[in-house]
Each structure stands twice: as structure tokens, then as C-alpha cells.
C-alpha positions as CSV (number, residue, x, y, z in Angstrom):
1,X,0.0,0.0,0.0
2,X,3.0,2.1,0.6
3,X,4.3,1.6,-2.5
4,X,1.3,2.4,-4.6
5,X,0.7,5.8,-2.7
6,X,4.3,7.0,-3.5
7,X,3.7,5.7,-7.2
8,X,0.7,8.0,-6.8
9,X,2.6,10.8,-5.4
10,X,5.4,10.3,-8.0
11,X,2.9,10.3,-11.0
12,X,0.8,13.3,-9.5
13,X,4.1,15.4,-8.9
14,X,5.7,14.6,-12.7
15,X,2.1,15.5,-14.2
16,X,2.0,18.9,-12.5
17,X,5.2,19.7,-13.7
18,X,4.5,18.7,-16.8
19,X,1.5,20.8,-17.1
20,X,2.9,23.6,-15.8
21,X,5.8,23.8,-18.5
22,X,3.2,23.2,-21.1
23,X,0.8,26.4,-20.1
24,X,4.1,28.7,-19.1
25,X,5.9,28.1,-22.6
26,X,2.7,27.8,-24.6
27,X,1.6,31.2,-22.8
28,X,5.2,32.7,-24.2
29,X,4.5,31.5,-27.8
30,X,0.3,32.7,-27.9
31,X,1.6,36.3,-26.8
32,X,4.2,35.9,-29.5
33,X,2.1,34.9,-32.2
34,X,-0.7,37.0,-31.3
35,X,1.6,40.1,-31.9
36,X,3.6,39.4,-34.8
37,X,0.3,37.9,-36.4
38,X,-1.7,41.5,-35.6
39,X,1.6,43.5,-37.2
40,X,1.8,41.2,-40.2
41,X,-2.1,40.4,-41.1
42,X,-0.9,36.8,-41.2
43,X,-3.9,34.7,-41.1
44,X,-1.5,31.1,-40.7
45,X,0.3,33.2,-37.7
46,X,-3.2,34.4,-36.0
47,X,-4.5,30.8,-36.4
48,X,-1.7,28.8,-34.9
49,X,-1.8,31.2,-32.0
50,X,-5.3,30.5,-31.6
51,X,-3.4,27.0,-31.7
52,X,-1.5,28.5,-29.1
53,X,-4.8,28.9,-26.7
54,X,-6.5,25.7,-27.0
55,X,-2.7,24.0,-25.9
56,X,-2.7,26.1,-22.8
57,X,-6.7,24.8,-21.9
58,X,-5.4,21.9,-22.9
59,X,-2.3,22.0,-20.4
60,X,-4.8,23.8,-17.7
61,X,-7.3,20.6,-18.1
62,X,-4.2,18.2,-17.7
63,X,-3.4,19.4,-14.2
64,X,-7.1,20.6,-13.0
65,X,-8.1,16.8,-14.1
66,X,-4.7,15.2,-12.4
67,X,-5.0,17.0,-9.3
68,X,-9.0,16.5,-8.7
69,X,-8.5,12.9,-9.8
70,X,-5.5,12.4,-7.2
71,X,-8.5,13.0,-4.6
72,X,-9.2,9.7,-2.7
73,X,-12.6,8.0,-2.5
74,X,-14.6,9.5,0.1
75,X,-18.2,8.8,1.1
76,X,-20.1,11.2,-1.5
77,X,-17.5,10.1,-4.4
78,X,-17.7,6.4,-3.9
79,X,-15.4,5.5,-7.0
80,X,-13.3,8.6,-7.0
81,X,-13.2,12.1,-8.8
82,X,-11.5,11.3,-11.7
83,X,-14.5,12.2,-14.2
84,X,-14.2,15.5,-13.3
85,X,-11.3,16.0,-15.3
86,X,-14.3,15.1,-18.4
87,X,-16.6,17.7,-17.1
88,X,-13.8,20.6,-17.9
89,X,-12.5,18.8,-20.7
90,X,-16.3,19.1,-22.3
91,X,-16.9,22.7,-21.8
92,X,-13.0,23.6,-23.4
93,X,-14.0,21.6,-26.6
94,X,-16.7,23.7,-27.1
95,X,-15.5,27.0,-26.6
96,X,-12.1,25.4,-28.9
97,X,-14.1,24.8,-31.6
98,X,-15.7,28.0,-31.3
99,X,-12.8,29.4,-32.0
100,X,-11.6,27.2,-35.0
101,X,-15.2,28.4,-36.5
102,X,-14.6,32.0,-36.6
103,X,-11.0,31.5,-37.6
104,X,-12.0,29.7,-40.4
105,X,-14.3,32.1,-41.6
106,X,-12.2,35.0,-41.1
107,X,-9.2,33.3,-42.9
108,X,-11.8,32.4,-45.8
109,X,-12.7,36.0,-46.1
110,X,-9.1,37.2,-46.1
111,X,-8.7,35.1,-49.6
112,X,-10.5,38.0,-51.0
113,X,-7.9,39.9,-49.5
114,X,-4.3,39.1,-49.6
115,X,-2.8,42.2,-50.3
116,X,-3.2,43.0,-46.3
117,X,-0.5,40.7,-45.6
118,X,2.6,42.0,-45.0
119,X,6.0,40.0,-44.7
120,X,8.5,40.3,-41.6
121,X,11.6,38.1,-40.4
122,X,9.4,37.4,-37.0
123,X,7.3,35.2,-38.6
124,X,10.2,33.1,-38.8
125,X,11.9,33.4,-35.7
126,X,8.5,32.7,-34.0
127,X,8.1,29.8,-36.5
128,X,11.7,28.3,-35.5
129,X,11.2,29.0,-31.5
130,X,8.0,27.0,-31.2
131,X,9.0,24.0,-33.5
132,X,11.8,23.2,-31.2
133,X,10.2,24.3,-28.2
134,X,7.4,22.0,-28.9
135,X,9.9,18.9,-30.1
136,X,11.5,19.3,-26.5
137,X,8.4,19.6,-24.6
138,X,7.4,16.0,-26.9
139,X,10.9,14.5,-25.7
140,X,10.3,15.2,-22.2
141,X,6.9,14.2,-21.4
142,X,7.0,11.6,-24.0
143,X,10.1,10.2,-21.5
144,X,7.6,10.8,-18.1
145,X,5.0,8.9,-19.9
146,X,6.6,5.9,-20.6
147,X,8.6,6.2,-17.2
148,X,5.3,6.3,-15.3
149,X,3.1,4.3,-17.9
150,X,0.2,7.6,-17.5
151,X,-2.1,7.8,-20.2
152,X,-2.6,11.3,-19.8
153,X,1.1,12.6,-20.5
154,X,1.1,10.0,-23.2
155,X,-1.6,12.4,-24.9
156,X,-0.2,15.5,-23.3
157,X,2.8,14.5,-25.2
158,X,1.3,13.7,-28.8
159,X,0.0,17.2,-28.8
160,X,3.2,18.7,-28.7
161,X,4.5,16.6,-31.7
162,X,1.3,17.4,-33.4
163,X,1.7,21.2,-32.4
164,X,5.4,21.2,-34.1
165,X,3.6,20.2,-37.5
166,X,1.3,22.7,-37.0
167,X,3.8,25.3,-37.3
168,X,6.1,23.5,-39.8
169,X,3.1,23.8,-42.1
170,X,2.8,27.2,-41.3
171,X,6.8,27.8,-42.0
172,X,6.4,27.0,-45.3
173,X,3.5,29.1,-45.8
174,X,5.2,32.0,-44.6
175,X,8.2,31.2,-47.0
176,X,6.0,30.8,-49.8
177,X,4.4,34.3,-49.6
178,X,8.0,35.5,-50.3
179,X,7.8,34.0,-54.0
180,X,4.4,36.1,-54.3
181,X,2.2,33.7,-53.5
182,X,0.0,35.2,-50.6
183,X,-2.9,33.3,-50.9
184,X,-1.0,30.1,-49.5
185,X,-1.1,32.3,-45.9
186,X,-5.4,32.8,-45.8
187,X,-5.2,29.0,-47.1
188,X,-2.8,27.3,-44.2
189,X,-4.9,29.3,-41.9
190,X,-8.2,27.4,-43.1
191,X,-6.2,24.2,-42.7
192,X,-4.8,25.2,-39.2
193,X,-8.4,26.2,-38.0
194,X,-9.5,22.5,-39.2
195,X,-6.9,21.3,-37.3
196,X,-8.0,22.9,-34.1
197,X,-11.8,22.4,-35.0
198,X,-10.8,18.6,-35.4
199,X,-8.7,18.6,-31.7
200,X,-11.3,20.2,-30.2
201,X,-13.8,17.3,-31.0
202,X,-11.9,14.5,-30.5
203,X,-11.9,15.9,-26.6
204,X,-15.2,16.9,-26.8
205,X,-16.1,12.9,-28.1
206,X,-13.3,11.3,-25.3
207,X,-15.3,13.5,-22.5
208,X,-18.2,12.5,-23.7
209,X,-17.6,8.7,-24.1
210,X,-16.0,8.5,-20.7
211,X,-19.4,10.6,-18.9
212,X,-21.3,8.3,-20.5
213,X,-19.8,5.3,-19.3
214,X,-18.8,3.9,-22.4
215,X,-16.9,0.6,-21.6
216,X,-13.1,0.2,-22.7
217,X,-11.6,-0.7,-26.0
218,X,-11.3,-4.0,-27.4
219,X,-7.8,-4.0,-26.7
220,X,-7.2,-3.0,-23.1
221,X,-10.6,-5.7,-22.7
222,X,-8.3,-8.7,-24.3
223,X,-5.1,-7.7,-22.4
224,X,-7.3,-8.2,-18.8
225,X,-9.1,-11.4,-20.4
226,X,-5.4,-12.5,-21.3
227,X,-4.5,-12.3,-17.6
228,X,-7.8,-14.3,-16.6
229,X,-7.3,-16.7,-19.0
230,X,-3.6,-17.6,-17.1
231,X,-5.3,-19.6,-14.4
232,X,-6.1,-22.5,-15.2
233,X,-8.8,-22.7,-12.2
234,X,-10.9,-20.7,-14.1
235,X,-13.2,-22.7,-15.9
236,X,-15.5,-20.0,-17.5
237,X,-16.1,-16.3,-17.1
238,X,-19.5,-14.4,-17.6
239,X,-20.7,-10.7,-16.8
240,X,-17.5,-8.6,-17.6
241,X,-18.8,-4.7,-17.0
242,X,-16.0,-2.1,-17.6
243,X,-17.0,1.2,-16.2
244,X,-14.5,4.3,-16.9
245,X,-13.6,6.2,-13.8
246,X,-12.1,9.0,-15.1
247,X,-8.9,7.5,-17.5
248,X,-9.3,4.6,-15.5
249,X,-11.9,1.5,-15.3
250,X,-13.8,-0.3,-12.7
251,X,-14.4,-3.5,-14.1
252,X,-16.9,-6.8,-12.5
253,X,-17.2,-9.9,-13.7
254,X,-18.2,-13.6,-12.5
255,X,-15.4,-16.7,-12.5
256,X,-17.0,-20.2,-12.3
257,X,-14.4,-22.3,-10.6
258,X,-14.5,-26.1,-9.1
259,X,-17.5,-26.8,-6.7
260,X,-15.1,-29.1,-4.7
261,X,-12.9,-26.3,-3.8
262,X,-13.1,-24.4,-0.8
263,X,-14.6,-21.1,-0.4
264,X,-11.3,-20.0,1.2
265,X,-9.2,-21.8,-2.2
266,X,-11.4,-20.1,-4.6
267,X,-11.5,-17.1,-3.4
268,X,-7.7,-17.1,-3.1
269,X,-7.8,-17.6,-6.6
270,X,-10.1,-14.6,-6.9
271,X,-7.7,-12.3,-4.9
272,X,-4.3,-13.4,-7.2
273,X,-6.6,-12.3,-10.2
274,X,-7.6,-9.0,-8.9
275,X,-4.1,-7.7,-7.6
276,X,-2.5,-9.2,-10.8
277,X,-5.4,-7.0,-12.7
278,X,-4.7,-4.1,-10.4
279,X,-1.2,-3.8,-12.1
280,X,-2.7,-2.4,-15.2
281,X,-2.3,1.5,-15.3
282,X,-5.8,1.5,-16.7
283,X,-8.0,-0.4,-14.0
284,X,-9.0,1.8,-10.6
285,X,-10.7,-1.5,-8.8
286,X,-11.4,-4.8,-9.3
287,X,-14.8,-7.0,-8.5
288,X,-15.0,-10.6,-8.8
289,X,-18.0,-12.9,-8.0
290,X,-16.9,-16.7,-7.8
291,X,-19.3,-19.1,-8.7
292,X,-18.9,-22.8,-8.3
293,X,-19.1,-25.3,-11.1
């Protein structure tokens, strides 16, 4: 029991800092891009800024969700708090898409209007600062995820990978206006505003999934029926119920094991299964009924 808290502690600690980084840096790069982007017109640099926003919600949800779901179980929150984390994420979908909506249609509107772009060398720099600030945010948490096996960095992380894309495509849309071609700016802007539209639903869908209790994939279900499947007491297994608890599951299900054993023997069997189960970053508690056979 020791162990686990400190492993809880440990995973808690590394995911603030984590999410701390994320909204300080990706605050530096919005007020950046929000100023060149106003002195240049640039409708790619205004719309990864925007990009810029939904990474510091983003970073915000991260450590408002890891902190309220490092809350024990108490008597009003049987199985935890961990959904609350679903509850935020839900309302900063919305209000990112939002956002990706009326970027689009300004960026469609300023296709009609290239000639207010104009060109300077800190579209560039800002361009250069967030692509490797963003591949050394990936390294990082990309490391703390796989050190702590957390789901949450492990997403935290793909974002900042994704992010450095982002602005790569952006690079060479500020490049390309130099050649005369300014329509490529409005254009990577549309594209960039999709991009955010499309991150902001994905969260919107994962909250929503996970509020509505919508049980876990097939694959994380066959790598717990794999570890069932190990003991060779078991001779069946009916009722499996996977309920998400924030990033985590609660799952129940019934063993059917030999009517000649006793009930201390079977449910010994019972209790190897559960704590083996319980190593699984994604499972939160474990319920088995044992039936005899």
C-alpha cells in the first residue's frame, strides 16, 4: 500500500510539472504569435496562435483533471473524482471549436484579400522558436510517460508533436508568400483552423464517451481477459462490466471455478486475479463474484 501511494505521489508530482511547462511556454508562444500575427495580417500566424490557446486549456485541463483525480474516494465520491477532469474537458471543446469556426471564416474572407499581408523576419523566428520548443516539450513528457506508464502525458505529449507540425506547415506558408504567392497564408490558416476544430472534437467525443460510461476498447478488454485466461482454475467467465472512472476503469465480472474447492481456495484464486489485474495502469478497482461449477 506504501508503495502504490508513492507511485501516486510520484505520477501526480511529474504531471503537475509537466502541465505547468506546457501552459508557461505555450503562454510565451500565444503572446508571441498574437503580436507578430496582428503586425503582419498573417492569417496562418493568427490561427496557430489560436493553436497556441487551446494547448494552454489543454495543459490547464491536464493538471485541474490530475489533481481532482489524485483525490481519494470518500463517502459522497464512492469510486473517486477522476470524471471531473471530463466535465472541464467538455466545456473547453466547445469554446475550442468555437474558435476554429470563426478562424475559419475569417481566414476564408481574407482570400479575397491578400494584399493585407505583410511579410516580416518574426514570422520566422517565431516559426523556428515553437518547433523546437514544442519537439523538447514532446521529448520530455514523452520520456515521463513511458517512465510512469500515465495515459494522460502519453496524450499531453502527442500534442506537442502534433503542435510542431502545425507550425512546420505554417513555416512554409510564410516562405512561400516571399515567391508572391500570398494566398497560401489565408489558405494554411483554413487548414490550421480545421486542425483545431478537429482537436477540439476529438476531446469533446473522449469526454463524452467517458461521462457516458462507455466501456473500454477491445484491446485493453483482451489484455485483462489475457491475464484471466492464465489460471487455469478458471473454468469460464460471464458478466465482464467495464465502467470508466475518469482515465481509468472499474471492471466486475463472474469466475466459475470447481464446486469441490473451498470457499477460502477459490476465493484465493479470486484475490491473485484482482491484484495481478490491479497492475494495469488503466484499471481503478477490481470486482469478482466466484461461482462454483
Amino acid at each position: 500500500m506504501v508503495i502504490i501511494e508513492v507511485m501516486c505521489m510520484k505520477r501526480f508530482k511529474s504531471t503537475k510539472i509537466a502541465s505547468f511547462l506546457g501552459i508557461f511556454f505555450n503562454l510565451l508562444l500565444f503572446i508571441f504569435k498574437l503580436i507578430v500575427s496582428m503586425l503582419t495580417s498573417s492569417q496562418s500566424m493568427m490561427a496557430d496562435a489560436i493553436n497556441s490557446l487551446g494547448d494552454i486549456l489543454s495543459s490547464l485541463m491536464t493538471w485541474i483533471g490530475n489533481k481532482i483525480a489524485s483525490k481519494p474516494k470518500d463517502d459522497d465520491h464512492n469510486l473517486g473524482h477522476g470524471k471531473a477532469e471530463y466535465i472541464y474537458s467538455l466545456f473547453i471543446s466547445g469554446i475550442i471549436m468555437m474558435m476554429a469556426i470563426t478562424l475559419i471564416k475569417d481566414s476564408f474572407f481574407s482570400l479575397f484579400s491578400p494584399t493585407q499581408y505583410h511579410f516580416s523576419i518574426w514570422l520566422i523566428i517565431v516559426c523556428l522558436i515553437t518547433i523546437f520548443t514544442k519537439l523538447a516539450l514532446y521529448f520530455y513528457v514523452h520520456h515521463l510517460s513511458k517512465n510512469l506508464n500515465s495515459l494522460l502525458l502519453k496524450a499531453n505529449a502527442k500534442d506537442h508533436l502534433y503542435d510542431s507540425f502545425i507550425t512546420c506547415i505554417n513555416l512554409g506558408a510564410i516562405l512561400l508568400t516571399q515567391y508572391g504567392i500570398y494566398l497560401i497564408d489565408s489558405i494554411a490558416g483554413i487548414f490550421i483552423a480545421l486542425w483545431i476544430f478537429y482537436q477540439g472534437f476529438k476531446i469533446c467525443k473522449e469526454s463524452y464517451d467517458v461521462l457516458m460510461d462507455k466501456t473500454m476498447n477491445p484491446k485493453k478488454r483482451n489484455e485483462v481477459l489475457k491475464i484471466i485466461k492464465k489460471y487455469p482454475e478458471v473454468k469460464r467467465m460471464s458478466h465482464f462490466v467495464a465502467i470508466p472512472v475518469g482515465y481509468q476503469y472499474q471492471i466486475s465480472f463472474t469466475i466459475y471455478v470447481d464446486g469441490n474447492l473451498s470457499t477460502y481456495q477459490s476465493h484465493k484464486i479470486a484475490n491473485q486475479i484482482e491484484q495481478e489485474l490491479k497492475k494495469l495502469s488503466e484499471i481503478y478497482s477490481v470486482i469478482i463474484h466466484v461461482n462454483p461449477i
